[in-house]
N, C-alpha and C positions, 0 to 999 in steps of 0.2 A: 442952460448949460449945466448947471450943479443937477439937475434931475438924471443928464445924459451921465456924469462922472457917476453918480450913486449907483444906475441902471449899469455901465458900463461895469464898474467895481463887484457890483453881484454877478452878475454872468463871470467873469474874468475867477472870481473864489469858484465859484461852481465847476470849472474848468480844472482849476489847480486842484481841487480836493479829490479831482477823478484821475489827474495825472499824480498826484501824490500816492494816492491808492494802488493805481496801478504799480509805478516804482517798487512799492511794496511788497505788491504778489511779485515782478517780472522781473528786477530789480532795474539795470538799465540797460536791456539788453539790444533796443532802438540802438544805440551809439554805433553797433554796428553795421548800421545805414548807413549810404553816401548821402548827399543830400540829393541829388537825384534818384536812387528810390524811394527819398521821404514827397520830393514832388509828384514823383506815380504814384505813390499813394492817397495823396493829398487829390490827384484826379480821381482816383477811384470812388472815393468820398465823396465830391463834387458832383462827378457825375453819376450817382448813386441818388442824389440829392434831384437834381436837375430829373433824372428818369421819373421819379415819384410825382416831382410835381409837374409832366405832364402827362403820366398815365394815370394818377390819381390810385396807383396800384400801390401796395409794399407787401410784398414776399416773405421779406425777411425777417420783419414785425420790428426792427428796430428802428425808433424815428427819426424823422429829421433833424431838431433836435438835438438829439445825440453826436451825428453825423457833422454838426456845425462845429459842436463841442470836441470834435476829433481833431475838426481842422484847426480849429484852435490852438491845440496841444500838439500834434503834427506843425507845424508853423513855427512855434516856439523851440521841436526839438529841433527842426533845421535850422535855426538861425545861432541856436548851441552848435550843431556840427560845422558851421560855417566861421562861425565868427574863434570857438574857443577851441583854437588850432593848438596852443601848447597844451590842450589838456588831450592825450595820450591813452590812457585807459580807458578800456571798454565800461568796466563796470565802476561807476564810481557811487559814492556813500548817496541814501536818500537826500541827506539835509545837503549835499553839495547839489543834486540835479534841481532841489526843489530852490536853493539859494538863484542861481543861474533862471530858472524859471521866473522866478520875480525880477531878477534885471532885465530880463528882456520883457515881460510884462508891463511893468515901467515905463520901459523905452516906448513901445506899444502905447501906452495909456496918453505918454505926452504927444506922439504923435498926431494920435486921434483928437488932443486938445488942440493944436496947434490948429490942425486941418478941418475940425470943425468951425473954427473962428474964421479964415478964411471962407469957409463952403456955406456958412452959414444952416448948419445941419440938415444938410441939402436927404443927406441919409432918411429920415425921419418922413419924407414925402417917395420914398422911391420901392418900388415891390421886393418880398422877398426872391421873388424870381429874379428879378432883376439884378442882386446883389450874386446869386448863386449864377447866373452868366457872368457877372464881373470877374468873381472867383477864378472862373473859366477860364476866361479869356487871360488874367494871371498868371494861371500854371502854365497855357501854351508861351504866353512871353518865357517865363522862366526857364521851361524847355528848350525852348531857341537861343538864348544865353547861355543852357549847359552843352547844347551842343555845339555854342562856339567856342567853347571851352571860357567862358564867364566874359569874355572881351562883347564889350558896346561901343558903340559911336557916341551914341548922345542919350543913350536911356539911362534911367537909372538900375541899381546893379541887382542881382538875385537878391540879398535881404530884403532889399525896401519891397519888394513883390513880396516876398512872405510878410510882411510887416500888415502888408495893406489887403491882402486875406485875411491874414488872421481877424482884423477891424472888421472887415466887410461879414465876418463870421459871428462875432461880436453885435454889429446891427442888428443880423437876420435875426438873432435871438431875443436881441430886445424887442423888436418889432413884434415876432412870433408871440411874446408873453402881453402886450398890450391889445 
């Protein structure tokens, strides 16, 4: 478990120093996303991901990789646009998105503790493909949620589906570097 939080805590900085970066050039110009164009985007990504690795093609010369590391960051701003409703302004200071970035990375990281103790890091034996179908099948939950204007019966709600992407994004990259 301490090898999974170390592996975990590397990808997760490598994520934030590219959405810090970004902040920088863009500054936060995302905010003006709803959180369902951050879930179309988040398919785009996905199934961008999913296309490569069954045609074994990429066009675009950006890797997969990258694309994981998107959803990552993508994930993390939708769960800002969902959850931090008093916050108002489009554009807010770097050290405020990158602050908000680590609370919900956080939330994220104990998750992934909690449910690996449970699953028994069931993640660790399962394909990256497999994880990038999961993904999938995430966003379309989450889309069926937006279009019922976020009302469930018995699921759980839009965050926890960006929660457990983001993880699922998080594996594929650990996996990928081992």
């Amino acid at each position: 478990m301490n090898q999974t939080n170390t592996a975990y805590t590397n990808v997760i900085n490598v994520c934030r120093d590219i959405f810090s970066k970004k902040t920088k050039d863009y500054g936060t110009a995302w905010r003006i996303l709803r959180p369902s164009s951050l879930t179309d985007q988040l398919f785009i990504k996905a199934q961008r991901i999913r296309t490569i690795q069954e045609t074994g093609e990429n066009k675009v010369g950006e890797n997969i990789e990258d694309e994981f590391i998107a959803i990552v960051n993508y994930c993390i701003m939708a769960i800002i646009q969902l959850r931090e409703t008093e916050l108002t302004e489009l554009e807010i200071a770097p050290e405020k998105a990158e602050e908000l970035y680590d609370k919900y990375a956080k939330e994220a990281f104990e998750l992934m503790e909690r449910k690996n103790h449970d699953y028994g890091e069931a993640w660790r034996d399962m394909r990256v493909s497999s994880l990038t179908d999961l993904i999938l099948q995430k966003i379309f939950r989450v889309k069926q949620i937006e279009d019922n204007k976020g009302a469930t019966i018995i699921s759980e709600g839009i965050d926890a589906n960006y929660f457990d992407m983001l993880n699922y994004s998080v594996f594929a990259l650990i996996l990928m570097k081992n």
